[in-house]
C-alpha positions as CSV (number, residue, x, y, z in Angstrom):
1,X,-55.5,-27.0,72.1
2,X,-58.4,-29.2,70.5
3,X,-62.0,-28.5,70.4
4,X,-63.8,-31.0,68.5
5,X,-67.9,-30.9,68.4
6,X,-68.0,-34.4,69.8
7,X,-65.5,-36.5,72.7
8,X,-62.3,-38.2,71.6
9,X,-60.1,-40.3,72.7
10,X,-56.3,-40.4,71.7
11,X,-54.7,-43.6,70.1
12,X,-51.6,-42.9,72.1
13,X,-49.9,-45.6,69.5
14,X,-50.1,-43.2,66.9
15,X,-46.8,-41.0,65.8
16,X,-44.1,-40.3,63.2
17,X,-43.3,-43.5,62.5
18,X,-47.1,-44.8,61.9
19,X,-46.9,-46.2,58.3
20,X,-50.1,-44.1,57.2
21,X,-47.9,-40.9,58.0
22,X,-44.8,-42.5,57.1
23,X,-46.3,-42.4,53.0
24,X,-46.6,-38.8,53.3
25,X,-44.3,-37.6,50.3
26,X,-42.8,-34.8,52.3
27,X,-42.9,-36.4,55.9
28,X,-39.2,-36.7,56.1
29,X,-38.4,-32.6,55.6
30,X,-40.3,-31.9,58.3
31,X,-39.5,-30.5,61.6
32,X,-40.9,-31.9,64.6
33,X,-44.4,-31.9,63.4
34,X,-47.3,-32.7,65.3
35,X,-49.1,-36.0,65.0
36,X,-51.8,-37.4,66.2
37,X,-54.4,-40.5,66.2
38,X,-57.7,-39.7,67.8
39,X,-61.1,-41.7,68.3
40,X,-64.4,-41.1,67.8
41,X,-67.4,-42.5,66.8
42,X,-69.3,-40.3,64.6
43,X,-68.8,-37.4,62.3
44,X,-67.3,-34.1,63.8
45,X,-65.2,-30.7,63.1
46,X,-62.3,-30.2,64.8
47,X,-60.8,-26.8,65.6
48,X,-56.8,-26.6,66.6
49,X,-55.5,-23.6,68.2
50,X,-51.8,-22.6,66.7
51,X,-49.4,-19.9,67.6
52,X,-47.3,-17.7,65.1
53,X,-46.2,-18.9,61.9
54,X,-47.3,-20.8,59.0
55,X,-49.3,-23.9,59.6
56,X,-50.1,-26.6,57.2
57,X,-52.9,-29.0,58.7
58,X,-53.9,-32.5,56.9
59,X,-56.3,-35.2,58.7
60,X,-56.5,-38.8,57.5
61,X,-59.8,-40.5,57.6
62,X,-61.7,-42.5,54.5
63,X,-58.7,-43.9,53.3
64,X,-57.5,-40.2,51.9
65,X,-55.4,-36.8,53.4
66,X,-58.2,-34.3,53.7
67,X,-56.5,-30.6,54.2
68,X,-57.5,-28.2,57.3
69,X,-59.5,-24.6,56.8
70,X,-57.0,-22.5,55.9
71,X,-54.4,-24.0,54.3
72,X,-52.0,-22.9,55.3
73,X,-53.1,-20.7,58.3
74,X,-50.7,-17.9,58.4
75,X,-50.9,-16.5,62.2
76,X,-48.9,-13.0,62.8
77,X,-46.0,-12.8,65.4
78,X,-47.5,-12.6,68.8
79,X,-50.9,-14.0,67.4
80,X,-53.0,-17.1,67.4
81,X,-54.6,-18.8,64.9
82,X,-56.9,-21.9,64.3
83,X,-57.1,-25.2,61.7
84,X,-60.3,-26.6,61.4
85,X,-61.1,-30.1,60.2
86,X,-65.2,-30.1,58.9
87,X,-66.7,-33.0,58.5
88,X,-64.6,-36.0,59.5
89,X,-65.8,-38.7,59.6
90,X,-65.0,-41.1,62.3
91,X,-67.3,-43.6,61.5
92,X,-65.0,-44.2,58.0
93,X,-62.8,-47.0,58.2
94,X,-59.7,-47.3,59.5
95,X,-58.0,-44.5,61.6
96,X,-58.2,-41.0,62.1
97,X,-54.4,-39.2,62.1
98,X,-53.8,-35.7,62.1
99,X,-50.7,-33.7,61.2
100,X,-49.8,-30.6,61.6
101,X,-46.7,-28.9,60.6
102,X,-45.5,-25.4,61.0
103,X,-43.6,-23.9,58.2
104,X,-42.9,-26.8,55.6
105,X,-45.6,-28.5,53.4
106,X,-46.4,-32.2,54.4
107,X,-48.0,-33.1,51.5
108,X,-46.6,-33.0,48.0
109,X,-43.3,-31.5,47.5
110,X,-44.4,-29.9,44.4
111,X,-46.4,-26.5,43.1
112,X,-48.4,-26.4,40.3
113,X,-49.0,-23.3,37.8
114,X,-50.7,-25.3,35.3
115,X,-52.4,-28.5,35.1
116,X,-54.7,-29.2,31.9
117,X,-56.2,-32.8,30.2
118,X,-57.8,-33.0,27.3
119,X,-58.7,-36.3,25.7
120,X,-58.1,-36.8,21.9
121,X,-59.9,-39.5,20.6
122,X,-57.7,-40.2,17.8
123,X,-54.4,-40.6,20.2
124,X,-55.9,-41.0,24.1
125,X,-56.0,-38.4,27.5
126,X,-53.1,-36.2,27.0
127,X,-52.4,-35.0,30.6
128,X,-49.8,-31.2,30.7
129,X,-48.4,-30.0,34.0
130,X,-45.8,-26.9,34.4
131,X,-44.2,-27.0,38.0
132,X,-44.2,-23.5,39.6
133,X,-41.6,-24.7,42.2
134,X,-40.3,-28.0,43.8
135,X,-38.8,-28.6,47.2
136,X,-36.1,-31.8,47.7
137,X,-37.5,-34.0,45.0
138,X,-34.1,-34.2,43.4
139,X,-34.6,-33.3,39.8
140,X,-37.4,-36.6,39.7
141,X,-40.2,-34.1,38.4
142,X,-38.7,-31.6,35.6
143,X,-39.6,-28.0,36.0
144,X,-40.7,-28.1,32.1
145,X,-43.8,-28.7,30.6
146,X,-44.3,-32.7,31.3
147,X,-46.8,-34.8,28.8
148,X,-47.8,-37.9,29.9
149,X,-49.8,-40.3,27.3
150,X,-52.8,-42.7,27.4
151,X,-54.1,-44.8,24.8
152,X,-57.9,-44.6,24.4
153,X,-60.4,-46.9,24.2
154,X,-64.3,-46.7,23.6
């Protein structure tokens, strides 16, 4: 169940295999997630009632994946919960999708437990990331300390 602060329409074209949802990194492990492509012409929240589990809620508007309130929702056996979506902006171009997935992550694959830059102006922005964990990326992103280097200029 929906309850948005203003009427929608559903874009009945919109599913799984819309290209927008089609770049999410982690699109492909999920099971049976829900999508969908709604209307609207001005900004509004949304509010999505869920059941029992673990939800993970992302909505695509502006050109970006903007995550729900909580994320993730975790809703107790025999429970419900909600997602909520503030401030989307309908008026943004292009089209408004949302996904919602119970139990796996659509977004990135990957968990940070540190992320630091620090720019050296001798040598550039030195960017350091330590993975805390990493789900079917296939060894692409090391679960050591990565260092990535750019040159600076003034």
């Amino acid at each position: 169940m929906i309850n948005p602060t203003i009427d929608l329409d559903l874009d009945e074209s919109v599913d799984e295999t819309n290209p927008i949802v089609q770049s999410l990194p982690n699109i492909t492990a999920l099971n049976n997630p829900v999508v969908l492509g709604l209307i609207g012409t001005e900004t509004a929240n949304m509010t999505f009632e869920v059941g029992p589990g673990t939800w993970y809620g992302i909505c695509y508007y502006g050109g970006e994946w903007h995550h729900s309130i909580p994320y993730p929702c975790t809703v107790a056996e025999g429970a419900t919960g909600t997602i909520t979506f503030e401030n989307v902006d309908f008026g943004a171009k292009g089209e408004v999708i949302v996904v919602m997935n119970e139990g796996q992550n659509p977004t990135l694959p990957v968990e940070l437990s540190a992320f630091t830059v620090n720019l050296n102006p001798q040598s550039g922005i030195n960017i350091m990331w330590v993975t805390q964990s990493e789900t079917g990326v296939m060894d692409i992103i090391s679960t050591e300390l990565m260092l990535i280097h750019f040159p600076w200029q003034a």
